[in-house]
Residue frames as qw, qx, qy, qz and C-alpha x, y, z in Angstrom:
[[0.483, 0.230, 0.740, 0.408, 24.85, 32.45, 5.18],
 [0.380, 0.455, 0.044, -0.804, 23.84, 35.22, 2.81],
 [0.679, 0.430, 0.043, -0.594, 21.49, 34.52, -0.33],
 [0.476, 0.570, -0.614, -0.268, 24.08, 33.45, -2.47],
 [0.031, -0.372, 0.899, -0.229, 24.63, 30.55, -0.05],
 [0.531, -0.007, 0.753, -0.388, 21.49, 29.02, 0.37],
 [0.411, 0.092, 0.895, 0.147, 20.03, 25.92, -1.43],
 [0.338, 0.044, -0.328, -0.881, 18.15, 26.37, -4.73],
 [0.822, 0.040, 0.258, -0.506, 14.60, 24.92, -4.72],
 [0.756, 0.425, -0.461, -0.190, 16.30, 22.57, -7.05],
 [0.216, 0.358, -0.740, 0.528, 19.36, 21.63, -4.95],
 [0.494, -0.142, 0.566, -0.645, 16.80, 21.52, -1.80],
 [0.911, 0.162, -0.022, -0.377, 14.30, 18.84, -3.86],
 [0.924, 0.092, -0.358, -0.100, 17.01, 16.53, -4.89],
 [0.289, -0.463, 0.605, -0.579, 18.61, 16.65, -1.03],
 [0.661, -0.196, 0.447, -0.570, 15.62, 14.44, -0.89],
 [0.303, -0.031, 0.951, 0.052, 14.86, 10.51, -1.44],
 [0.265, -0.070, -0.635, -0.723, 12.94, 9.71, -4.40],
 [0.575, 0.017, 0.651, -0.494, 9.05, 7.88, -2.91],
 [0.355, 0.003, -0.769, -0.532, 7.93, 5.16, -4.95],
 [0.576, 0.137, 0.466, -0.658, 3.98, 4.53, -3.74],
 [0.167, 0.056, -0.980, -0.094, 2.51, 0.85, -4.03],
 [0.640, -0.135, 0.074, -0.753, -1.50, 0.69, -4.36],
 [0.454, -0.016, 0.814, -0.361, -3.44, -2.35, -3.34],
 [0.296, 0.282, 0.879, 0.245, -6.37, -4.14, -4.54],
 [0.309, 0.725, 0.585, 0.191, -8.20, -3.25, -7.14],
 [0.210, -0.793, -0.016, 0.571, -6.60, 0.24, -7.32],
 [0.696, 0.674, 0.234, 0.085, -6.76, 2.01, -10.43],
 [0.662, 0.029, -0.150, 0.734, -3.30, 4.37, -11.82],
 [0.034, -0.719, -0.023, -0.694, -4.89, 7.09, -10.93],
 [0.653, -0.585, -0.394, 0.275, -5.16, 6.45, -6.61],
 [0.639, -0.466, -0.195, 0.580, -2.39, 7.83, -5.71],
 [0.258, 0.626, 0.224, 0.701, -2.79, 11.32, -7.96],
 [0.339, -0.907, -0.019, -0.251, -3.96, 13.31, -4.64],
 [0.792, -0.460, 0.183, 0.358, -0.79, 11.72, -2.45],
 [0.685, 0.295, 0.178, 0.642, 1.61, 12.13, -5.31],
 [0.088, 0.840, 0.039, 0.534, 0.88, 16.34, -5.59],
 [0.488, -0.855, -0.017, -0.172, 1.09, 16.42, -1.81],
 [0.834, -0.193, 0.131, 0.500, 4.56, 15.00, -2.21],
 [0.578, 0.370, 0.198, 0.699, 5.78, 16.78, -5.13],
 [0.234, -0.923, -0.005, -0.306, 4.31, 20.27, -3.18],
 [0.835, -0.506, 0.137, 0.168, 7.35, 18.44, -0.66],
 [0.434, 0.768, -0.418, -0.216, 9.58, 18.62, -3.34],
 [0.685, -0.132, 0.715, -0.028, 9.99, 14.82, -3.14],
 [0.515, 0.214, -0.589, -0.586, 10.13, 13.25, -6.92],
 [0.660, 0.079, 0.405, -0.628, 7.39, 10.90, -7.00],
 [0.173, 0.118, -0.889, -0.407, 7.21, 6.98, -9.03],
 [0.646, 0.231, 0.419, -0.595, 2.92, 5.67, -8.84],
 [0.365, 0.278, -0.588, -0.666, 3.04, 3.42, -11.53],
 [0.859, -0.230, 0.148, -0.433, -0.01, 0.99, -11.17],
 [0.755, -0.133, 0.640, -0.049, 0.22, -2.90, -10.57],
 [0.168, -0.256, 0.853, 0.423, 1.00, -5.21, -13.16],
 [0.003, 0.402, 0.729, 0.554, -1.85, -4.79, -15.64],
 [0.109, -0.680, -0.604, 0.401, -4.32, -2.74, -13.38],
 [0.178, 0.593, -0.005, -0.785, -4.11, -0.19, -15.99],
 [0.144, 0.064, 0.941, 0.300, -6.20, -2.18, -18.14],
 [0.595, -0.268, -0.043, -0.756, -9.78, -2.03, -18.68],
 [0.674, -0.323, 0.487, -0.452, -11.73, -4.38, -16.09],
 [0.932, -0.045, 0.317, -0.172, -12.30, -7.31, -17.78],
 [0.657, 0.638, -0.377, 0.136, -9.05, -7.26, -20.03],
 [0.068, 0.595, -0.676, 0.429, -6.92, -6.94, -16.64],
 [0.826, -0.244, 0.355, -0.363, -9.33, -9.66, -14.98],
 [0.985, 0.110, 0.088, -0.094, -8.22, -12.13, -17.36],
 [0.304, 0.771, -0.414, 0.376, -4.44, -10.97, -17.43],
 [0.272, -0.670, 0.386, -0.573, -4.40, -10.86, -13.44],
 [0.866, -0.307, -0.009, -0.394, -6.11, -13.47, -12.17],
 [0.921, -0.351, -0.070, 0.154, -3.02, -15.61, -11.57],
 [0.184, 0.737, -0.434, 0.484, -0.10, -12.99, -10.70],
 [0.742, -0.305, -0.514, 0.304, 1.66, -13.58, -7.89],
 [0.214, -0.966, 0.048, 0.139, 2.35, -11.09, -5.06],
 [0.353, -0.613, 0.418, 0.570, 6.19, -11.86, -6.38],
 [0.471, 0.398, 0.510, 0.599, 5.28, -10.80, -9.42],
 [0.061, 0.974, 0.047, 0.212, 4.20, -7.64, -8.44],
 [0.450, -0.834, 0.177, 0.266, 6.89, -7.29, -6.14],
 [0.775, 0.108, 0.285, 0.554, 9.30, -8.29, -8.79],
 [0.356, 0.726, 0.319, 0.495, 8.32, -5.35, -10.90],
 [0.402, -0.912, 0.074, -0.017, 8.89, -2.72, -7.69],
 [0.766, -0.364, 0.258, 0.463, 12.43, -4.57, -7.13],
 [0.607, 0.414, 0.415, 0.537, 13.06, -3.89, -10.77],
 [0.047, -0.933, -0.228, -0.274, 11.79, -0.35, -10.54],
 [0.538, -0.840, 0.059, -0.036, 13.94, 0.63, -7.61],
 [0.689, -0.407, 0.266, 0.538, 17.19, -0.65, -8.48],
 [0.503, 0.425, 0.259, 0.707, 17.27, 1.86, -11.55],
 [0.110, 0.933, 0.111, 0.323, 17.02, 5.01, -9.54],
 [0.413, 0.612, -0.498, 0.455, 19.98, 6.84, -8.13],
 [0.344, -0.529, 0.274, -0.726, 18.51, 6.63, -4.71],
 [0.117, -0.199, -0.970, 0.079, 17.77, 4.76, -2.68],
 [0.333, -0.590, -0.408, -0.612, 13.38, 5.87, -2.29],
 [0.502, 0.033, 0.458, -0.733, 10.90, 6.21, 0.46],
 [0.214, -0.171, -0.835, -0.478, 9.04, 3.40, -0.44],
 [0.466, 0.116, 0.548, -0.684, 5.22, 3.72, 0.80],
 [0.204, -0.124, -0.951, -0.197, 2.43, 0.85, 0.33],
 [0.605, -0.117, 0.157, -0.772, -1.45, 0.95, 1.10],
 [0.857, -0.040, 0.356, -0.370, -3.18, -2.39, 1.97],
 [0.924, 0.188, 0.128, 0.309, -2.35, -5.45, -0.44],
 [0.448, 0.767, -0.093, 0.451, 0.49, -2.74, -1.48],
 [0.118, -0.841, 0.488, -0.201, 1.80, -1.93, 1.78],
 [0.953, -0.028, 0.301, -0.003, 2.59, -6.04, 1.89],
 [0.611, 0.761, 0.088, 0.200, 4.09, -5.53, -0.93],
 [0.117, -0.934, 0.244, -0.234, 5.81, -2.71, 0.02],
 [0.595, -0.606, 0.529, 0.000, 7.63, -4.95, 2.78],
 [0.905, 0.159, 0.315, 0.240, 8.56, -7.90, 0.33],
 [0.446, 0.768, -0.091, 0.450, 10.42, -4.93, -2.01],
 [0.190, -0.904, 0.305, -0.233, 11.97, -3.39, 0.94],
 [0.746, -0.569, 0.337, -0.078, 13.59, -6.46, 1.76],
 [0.804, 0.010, 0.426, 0.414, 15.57, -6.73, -0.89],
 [0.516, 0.642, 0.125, 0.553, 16.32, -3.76, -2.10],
 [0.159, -0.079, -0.274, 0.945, 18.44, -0.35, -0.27],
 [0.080, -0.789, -0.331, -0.511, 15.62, 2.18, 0.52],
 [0.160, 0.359, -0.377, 0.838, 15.68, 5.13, 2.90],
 [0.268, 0.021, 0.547, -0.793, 12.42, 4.58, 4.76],
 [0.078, -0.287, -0.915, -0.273, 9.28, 2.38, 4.60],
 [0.397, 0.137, 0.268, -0.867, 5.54, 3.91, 5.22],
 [0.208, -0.243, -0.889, -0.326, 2.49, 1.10, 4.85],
 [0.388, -0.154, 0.052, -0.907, -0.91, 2.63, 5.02],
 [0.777, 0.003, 0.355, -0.519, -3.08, -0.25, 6.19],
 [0.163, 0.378, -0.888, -0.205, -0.88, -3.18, 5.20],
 [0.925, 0.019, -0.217, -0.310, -2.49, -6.25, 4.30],
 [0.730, -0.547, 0.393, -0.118, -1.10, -9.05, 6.82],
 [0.393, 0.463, -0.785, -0.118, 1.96, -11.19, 5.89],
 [0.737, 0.051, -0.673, 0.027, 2.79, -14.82, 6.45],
 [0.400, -0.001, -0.647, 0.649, 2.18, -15.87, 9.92],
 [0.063, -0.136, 0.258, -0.955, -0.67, -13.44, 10.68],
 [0.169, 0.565, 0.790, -0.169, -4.42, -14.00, 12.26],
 [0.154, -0.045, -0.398, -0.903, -6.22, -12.33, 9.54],
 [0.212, -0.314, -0.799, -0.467, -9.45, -13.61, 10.24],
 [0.052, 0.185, 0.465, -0.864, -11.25, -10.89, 12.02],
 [0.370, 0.571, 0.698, -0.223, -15.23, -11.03, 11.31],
 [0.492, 0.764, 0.190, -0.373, -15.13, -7.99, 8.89],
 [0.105, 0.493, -0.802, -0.320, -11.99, -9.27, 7.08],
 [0.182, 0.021, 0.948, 0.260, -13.68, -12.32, 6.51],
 [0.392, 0.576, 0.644, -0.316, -17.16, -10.86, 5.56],
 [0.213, 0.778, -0.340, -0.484, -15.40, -8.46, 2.92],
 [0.305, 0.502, -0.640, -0.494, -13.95, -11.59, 1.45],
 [0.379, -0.086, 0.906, -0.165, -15.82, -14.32, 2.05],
 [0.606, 0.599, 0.137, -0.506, -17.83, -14.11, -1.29],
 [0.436, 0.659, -0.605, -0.099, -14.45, -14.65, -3.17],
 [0.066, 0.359, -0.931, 0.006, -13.04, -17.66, -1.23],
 [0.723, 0.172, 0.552, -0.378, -16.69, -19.45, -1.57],
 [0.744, 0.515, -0.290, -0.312, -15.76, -20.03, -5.14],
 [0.928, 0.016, 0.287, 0.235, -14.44, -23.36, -6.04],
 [0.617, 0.309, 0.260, 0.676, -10.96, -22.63, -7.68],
 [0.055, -0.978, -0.181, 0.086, -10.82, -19.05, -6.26],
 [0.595, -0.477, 0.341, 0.550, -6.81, -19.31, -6.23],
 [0.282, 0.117, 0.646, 0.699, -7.05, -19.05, -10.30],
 [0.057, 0.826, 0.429, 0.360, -9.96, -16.42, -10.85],
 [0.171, 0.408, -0.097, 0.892, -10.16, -12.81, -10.48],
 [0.301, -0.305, -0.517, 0.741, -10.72, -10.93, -7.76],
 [0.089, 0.568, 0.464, 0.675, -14.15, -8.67, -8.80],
 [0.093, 0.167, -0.184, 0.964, -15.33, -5.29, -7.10],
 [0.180, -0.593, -0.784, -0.026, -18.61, -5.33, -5.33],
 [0.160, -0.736, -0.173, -0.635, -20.37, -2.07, -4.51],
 [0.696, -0.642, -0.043, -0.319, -21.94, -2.43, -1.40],
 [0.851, -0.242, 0.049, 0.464, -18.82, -4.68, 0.02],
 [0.500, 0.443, -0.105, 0.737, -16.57, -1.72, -0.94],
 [0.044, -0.729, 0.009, -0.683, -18.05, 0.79, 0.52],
 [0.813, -0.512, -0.248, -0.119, -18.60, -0.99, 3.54],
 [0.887, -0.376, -0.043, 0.265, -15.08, -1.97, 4.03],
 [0.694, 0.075, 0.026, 0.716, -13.09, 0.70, 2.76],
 [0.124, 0.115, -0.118, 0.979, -14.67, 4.15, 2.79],
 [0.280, -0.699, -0.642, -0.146, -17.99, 4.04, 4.82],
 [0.333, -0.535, -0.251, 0.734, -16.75, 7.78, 5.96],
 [0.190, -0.047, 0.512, 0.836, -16.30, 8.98, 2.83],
 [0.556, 0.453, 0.062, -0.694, -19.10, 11.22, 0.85],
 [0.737, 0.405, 0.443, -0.311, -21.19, 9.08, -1.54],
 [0.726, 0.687, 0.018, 0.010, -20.09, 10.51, -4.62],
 [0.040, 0.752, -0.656, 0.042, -16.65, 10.47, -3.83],
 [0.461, -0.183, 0.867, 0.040, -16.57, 6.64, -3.41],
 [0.685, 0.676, 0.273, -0.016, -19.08, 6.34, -6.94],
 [0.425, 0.861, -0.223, -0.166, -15.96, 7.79, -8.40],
 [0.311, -0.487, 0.814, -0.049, -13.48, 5.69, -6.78],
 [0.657, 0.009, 0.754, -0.011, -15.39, 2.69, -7.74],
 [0.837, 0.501, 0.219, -0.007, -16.17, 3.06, -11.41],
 [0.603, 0.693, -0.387, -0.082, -12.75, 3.01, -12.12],
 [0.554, -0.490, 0.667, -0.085, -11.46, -0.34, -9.95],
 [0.471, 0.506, -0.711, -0.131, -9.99, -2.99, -11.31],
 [0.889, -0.221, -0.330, -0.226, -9.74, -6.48, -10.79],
 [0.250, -0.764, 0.589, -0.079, -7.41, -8.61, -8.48],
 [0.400, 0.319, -0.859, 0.020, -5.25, -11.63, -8.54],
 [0.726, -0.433, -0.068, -0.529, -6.49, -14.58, -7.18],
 [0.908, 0.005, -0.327, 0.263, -3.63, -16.12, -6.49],
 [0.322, 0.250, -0.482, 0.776, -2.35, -13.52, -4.51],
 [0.520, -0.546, 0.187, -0.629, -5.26, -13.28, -2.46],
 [0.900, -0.347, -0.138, -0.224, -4.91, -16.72, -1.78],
 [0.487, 0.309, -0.412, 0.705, -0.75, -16.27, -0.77],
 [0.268, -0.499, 0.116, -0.816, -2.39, -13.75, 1.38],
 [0.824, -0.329, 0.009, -0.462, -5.28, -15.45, 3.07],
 [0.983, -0.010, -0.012, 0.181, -3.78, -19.75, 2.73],
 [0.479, 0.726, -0.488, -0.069, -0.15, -18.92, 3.35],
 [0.650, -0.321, 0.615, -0.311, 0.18, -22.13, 5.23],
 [0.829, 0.176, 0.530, -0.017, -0.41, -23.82, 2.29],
 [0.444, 0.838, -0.295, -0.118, 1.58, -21.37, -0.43],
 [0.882, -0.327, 0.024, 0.338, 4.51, -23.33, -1.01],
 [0.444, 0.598, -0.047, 0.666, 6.20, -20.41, -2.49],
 [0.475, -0.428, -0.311, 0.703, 6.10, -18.46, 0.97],
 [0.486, 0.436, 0.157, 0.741, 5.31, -15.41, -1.19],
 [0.258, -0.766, -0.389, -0.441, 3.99, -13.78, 1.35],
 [0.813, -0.252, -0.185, 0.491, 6.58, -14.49, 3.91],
 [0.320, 0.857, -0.102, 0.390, 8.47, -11.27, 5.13],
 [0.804, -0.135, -0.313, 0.487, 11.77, -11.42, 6.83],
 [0.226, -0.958, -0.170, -0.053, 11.83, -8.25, 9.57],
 [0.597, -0.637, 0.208, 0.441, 15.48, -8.36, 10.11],
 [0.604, 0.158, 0.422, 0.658, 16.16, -7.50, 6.43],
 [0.042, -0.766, -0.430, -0.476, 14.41, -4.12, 6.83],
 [0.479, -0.431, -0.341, 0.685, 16.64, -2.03, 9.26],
 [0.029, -0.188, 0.064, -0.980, 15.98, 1.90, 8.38],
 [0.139, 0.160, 0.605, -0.768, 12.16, 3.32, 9.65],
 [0.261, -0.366, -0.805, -0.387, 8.97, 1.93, 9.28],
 [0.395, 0.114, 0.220, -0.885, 5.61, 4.27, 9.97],
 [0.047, -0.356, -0.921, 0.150, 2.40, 2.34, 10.22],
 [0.236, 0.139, 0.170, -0.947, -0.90, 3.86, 10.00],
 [0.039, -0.325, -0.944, -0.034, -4.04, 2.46, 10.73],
 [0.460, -0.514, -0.183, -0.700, -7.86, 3.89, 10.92],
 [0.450, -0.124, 0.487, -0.738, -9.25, 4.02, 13.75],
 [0.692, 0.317, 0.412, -0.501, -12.38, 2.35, 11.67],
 [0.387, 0.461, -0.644, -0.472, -10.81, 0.39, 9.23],
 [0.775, -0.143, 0.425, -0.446, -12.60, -2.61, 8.54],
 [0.921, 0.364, -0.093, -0.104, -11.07, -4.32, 5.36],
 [0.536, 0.358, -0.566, 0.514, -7.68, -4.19, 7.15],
 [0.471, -0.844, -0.241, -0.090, -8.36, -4.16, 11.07],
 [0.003, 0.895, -0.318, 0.313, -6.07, -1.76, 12.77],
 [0.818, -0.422, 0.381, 0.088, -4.88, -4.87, 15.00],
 [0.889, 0.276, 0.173, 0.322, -2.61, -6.13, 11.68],
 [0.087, 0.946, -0.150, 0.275, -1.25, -2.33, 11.73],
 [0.500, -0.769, 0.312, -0.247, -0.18, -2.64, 15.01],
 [0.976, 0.104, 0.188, 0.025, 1.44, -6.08, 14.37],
 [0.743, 0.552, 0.014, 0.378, 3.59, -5.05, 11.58],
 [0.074, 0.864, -0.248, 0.432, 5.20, -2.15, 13.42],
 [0.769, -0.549, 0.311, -0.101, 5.87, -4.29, 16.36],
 [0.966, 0.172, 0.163, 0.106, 8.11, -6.53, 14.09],
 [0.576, 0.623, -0.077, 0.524, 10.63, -3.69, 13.30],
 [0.558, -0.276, -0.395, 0.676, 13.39, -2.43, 15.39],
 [0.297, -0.148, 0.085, 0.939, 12.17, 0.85, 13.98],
 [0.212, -0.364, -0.893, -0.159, 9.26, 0.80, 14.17],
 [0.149, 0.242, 0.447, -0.848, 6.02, 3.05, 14.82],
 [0.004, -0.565, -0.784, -0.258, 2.42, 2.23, 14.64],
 [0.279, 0.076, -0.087, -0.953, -0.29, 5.63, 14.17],
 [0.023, 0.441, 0.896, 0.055, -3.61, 5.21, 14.81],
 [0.081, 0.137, 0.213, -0.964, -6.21, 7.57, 13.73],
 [0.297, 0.422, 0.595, -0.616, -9.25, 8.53, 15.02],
 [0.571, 0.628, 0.352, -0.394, -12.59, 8.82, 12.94],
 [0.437, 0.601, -0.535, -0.402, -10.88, 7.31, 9.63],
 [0.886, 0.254, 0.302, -0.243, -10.95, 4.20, 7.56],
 [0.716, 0.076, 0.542, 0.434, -9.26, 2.32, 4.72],
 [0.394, 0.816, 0.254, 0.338, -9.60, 5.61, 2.64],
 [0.462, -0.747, -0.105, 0.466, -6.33, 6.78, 4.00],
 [0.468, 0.105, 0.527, 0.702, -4.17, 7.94, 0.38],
 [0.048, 0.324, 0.354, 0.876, -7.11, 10.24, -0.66],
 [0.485, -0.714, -0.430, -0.264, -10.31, 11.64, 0.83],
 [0.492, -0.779, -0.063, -0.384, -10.95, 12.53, 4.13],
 [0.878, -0.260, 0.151, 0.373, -7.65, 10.05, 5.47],
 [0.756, 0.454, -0.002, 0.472, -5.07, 12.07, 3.56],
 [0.113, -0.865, 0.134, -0.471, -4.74, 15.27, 5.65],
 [0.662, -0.598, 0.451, 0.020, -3.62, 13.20, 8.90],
 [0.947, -0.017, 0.219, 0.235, -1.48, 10.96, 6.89],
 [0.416, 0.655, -0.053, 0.629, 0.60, 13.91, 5.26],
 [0.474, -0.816, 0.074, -0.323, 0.67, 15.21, 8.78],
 [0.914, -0.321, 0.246, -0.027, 2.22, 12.06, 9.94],
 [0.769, 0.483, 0.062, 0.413, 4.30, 11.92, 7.18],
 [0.118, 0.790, -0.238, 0.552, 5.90, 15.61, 7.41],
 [0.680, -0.628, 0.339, -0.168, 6.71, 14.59, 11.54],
 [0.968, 0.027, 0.234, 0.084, 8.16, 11.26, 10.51],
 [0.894, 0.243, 0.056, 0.373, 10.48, 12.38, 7.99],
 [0.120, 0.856, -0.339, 0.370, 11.93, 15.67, 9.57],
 [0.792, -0.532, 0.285, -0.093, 12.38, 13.24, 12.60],
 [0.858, 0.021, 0.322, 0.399, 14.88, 10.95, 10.07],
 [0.213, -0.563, 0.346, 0.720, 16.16, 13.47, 8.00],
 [0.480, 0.325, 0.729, 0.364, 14.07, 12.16, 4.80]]
C-alpha cells in the first residue's frame, strides 16, 4: 500500500462506532469529560449528554426528578440512538450501566460496556454496604416520590474512598439529585408493576465488558459478575485496588486499558 492508499485520520475515525456514555446517580454533565477525551484521543465520536434534568441546579432538578422513571431515562437514550447513523458502543456506569442494558435491548448497537452496573430485576442487592449507602433514603416514609439527596460522608465512603480528598470535594459540589422512583424500581422490583427494571439477556446478542472494583462498595463487584454471566458474550474484569470511581480518577487508566483490548478483540 503506498501513502496514497492508506486511511485518512478522518476515514480511520469514522471506520469506527459512535459511544454514547450513560452516568448514574447523581452524576453531574460534566462526569464523563475525562472518559469522553480518552475516546475522542481514539478517534471514536463521543454522545455524554446528562440524565433527564441532572443538568439543573440541585434543588431545581430535585423537584423535576424525584419521580422519573428508569424508562424515562432510558426512553431518552432509545430516542438518542435511533438518530445516529450507527449503530454506538453504548457504555453505562452504575444506575447508568442498568440503564445502559434496558437501551441496548431495544435498540441495534455494536457493543455494550457497564462500569459497575447497578443490579436489574431479579438481583440480591442487599449486601451490608449497599444497604448502609442507602438505607438513610429508604427510611423515609414515601421515599418512592422524593429525591434522592447527596450525603458527604456516605459518598465518599461508597464511591471513591481511594480517591485524593480534593478530588472527591470537587466531584461532590457539583452532584445532583436522584429519582426516587427509580431507586425504588431498582431496590422493590418485586413490587414495580411496571418491571422497569426488568432486562431481557437474550435481546442483547453483540459483546458485553463488565468491570468491577476490586473495592467497590456502593455496587459490590458480586452484581458485576452477575451481569456478565447473563450474556452469551459476555466478560466480567475485576480490578485490583479500585472502587466505584472507575470513569475518572485513579479507575480510568485500567478501564481505557480494558477498553483498547476489548475492542481491537471485536473489531470496534
Amino acid at each position: 500500500m503506498t501513502a496514497t492508499d492508506s486511511p485518512s485520520v478522518e476515514e480511520a475515525a469514522s471506520a469506527k462506532p459512535p459511544v454514547v456514555l450513560i452516568a448514574g446517580t447523581y452524576c453531574f454533565p460534566e462526569v464523563w469529560d475525562a472518559m469522553k477525551a480518552e475516546l475522542e484521543q481514539r478517534g471514536y465520536e463521543v454522545h455524554a449528554p446528562p440524565l433527564r434534568y441532572h443538568d439543573l441546579p440541585l434543588l431545581e432538578g430535585a423537584r423535576k426528578m424525584a419521580s422519573l422513571s428508569l424508562l424515562d431515562y432510558t426512553a431518552d437514550f432509545v430516542n438518542l440512538i435511533n438518530g445516529l447513523d450507527r449503530p454506538p458502543i453504548i457504555v453505562g456506569w452504575s444506575m447508568g450501566g442498568l440503564i445502559a442494558q434496558l437501551v441496548a435491548q431495544r435498540v441495534e448497537h455494536a457493543g455494550l460496556m457497564l462500569l459497575s452496573p447497578a443490579p436489574s430485576a431479579g438481583m440480591f442487592a442487599m449486601y451490608p454496604s449497599m444497604f448502609a449507602t442507602f438505607q438513610p433514603h429508604f427510611s423515609r416514609w414515601g421515599f418512592w416520590r422524593k429525591p434522592l439527596m447527596p450525603d458527604w460522608d456516605l459518598f465518599v465512603w461508597s464511591t471513591g474512598h481511594l480517591q485524593s480528598q480534593e478530588f472527591m470535594e470537587n466531584c461532590f459540589n457539583q452532584l445532583k439529585a436522584e429519582s426516587g422512583r427509580a431507586y425504588f424500581e431498582m431496590a422493590l422490583w418485586f413490587l414495580d408493576k411496571t418491571k422497569a427494571s426488568k432486562v431481557i439477556p437474550e435481546n442483547i446478542k453483540g459483546p458485553v465488558l463488565v468491570i468491577s472494583g476490586a473495592e467497590d462498595r456502593i455496587v459490590v463487584p458480586a452484581i458485576g459478575r452477575r451481569t456478565a454471566a447473563k450474556y452469551a458474550k459476555g466478560r466480567f474484569i475485576l480490578l485490583s485496588r479500585a472502587e466505584h470511581m472507575l470513569p475518572d480518577g485513579t479507575g480510568l487508566p485500567k478501564v481505557m486499558m480494558e477498553f483498547d483490548k476489548w475492542v481491537e478483540e471485536f473489531g470496534l
